[in-house]
N, C-alpha and C positions, 0 to 999 in steps of 0.2 A: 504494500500500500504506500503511496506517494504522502507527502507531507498533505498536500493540495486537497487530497479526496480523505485527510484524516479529519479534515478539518471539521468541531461540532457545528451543527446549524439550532438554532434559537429560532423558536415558536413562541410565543407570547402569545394570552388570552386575557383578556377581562370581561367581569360582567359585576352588576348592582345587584345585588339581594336586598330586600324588604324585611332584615330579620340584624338583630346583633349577632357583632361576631362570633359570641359562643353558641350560638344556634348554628349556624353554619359550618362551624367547625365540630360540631357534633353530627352532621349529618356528612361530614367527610372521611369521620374515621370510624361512623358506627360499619360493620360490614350488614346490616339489613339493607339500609340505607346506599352502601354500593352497590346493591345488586339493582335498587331500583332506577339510579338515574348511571351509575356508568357500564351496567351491562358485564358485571366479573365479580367473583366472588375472592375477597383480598381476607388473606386466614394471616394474621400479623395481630400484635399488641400493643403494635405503636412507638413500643418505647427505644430508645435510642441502640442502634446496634441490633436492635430484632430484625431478622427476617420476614420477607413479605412473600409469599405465596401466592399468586393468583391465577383464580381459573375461569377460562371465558369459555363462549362457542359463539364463532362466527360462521353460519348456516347449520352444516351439520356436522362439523370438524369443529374436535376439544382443541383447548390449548392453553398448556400450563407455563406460566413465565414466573417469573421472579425476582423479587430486589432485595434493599435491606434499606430499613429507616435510620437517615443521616442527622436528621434536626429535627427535637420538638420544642416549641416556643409556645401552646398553648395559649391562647387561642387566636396566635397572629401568624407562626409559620410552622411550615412544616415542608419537611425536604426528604426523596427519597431516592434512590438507584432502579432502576428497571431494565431489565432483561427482555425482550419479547424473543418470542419464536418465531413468529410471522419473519421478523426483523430479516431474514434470510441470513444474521450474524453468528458470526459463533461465537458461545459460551465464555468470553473471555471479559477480562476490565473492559479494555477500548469500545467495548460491542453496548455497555451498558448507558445509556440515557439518564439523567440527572432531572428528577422533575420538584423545584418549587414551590409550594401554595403560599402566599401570603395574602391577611385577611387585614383591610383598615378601615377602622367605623368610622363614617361620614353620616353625622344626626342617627337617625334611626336606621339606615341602611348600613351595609356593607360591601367594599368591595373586595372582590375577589379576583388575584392576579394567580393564572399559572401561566411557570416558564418551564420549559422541557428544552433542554440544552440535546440535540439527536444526533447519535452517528451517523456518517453517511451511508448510505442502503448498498450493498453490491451492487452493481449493475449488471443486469441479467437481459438475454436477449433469446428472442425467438422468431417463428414465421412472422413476420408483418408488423414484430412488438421490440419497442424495450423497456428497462424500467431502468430509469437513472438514479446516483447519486441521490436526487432531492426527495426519492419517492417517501421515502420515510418519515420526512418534512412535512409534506406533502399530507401525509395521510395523518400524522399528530396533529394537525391544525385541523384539519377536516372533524376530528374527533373531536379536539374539545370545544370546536362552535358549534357542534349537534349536543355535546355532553353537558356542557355549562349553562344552555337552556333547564335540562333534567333536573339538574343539582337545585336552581333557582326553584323551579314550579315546586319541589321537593319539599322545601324549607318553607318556602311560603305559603305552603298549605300543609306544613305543620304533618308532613308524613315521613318524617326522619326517623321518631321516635313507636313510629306504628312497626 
């Protein structure tokens, strides 16, 4: 791998929540509440140096990834490592993804910033396709402007704790 194509890429997301930040940050690290707005079931404890486990299914194919929890600042950040599968990377440091949460109360509201520092993806080629570098980029931003709607409706209707 070249220096060039080692290089991380940064996705940045924001969004308002209607809720203090300790409501928010409860429905980020309850694991009910992951299943419901991010679609994975994350088997961790949060606490600094734990392991994160997580199991999704995207169609009809399991997929088990994994991180480890870096920072907890309750209830303003939170920072963790992740592994994907999909990732086409292998198992190693450089493959894993650095992801962010930081939560700052503004009045009654809150916002919500994640950043996901990304490897860059293999690039892979086929009949008529390729998939570049950015795809991995590409497809974390894609998730969390569909996921961080989830999160919101979540908290703001008060089904974090259901």
């Amino acid at each position: 791998m070249t220096n060039e194509t080692s290089v991380l890429q940064t996705v940045t997301e924001s969004i308002r929540i209607a809720a203090q930040p300790m409501q928010v940050w409860d429905a980020i690290i309850d694991p009910k509440a992951g299943e419901i707005w991010r679609n994975a079931h994350f088997n961790t404890d949060w606490q600094i140096g734990a392991s994160i486990e997580i199991e999704a299914e995207i169609g009809a194919k399991r997929y088990r990834d994994k991180g480890r929890v870096l920072r907890v600042e309750a209830p303003s950040r939170l920072e963790y490592s992740y592994w994907s599968q999909v990732s086409g990377l292998p198992d190693v440091p450089q493959s894993y993804a650095t992801i962010t949460m930081t939560l700052a109360a503004d009045g009654s509201e809150t916002t919500l910033t994640v950043t996901q520092q990304v490897p860059p993806s293999p690039i892979r080629r086929g009949d008529g396709w390729e998939i570049g570098a950015d795809s991995g980029a590409k497809h974390v931003a894609f998730y969390w402007r569909m996921t961080l709607p989830r999160l919101k409706q979540t908290v703001e209707q008060g089904r974090a704790a259901q």
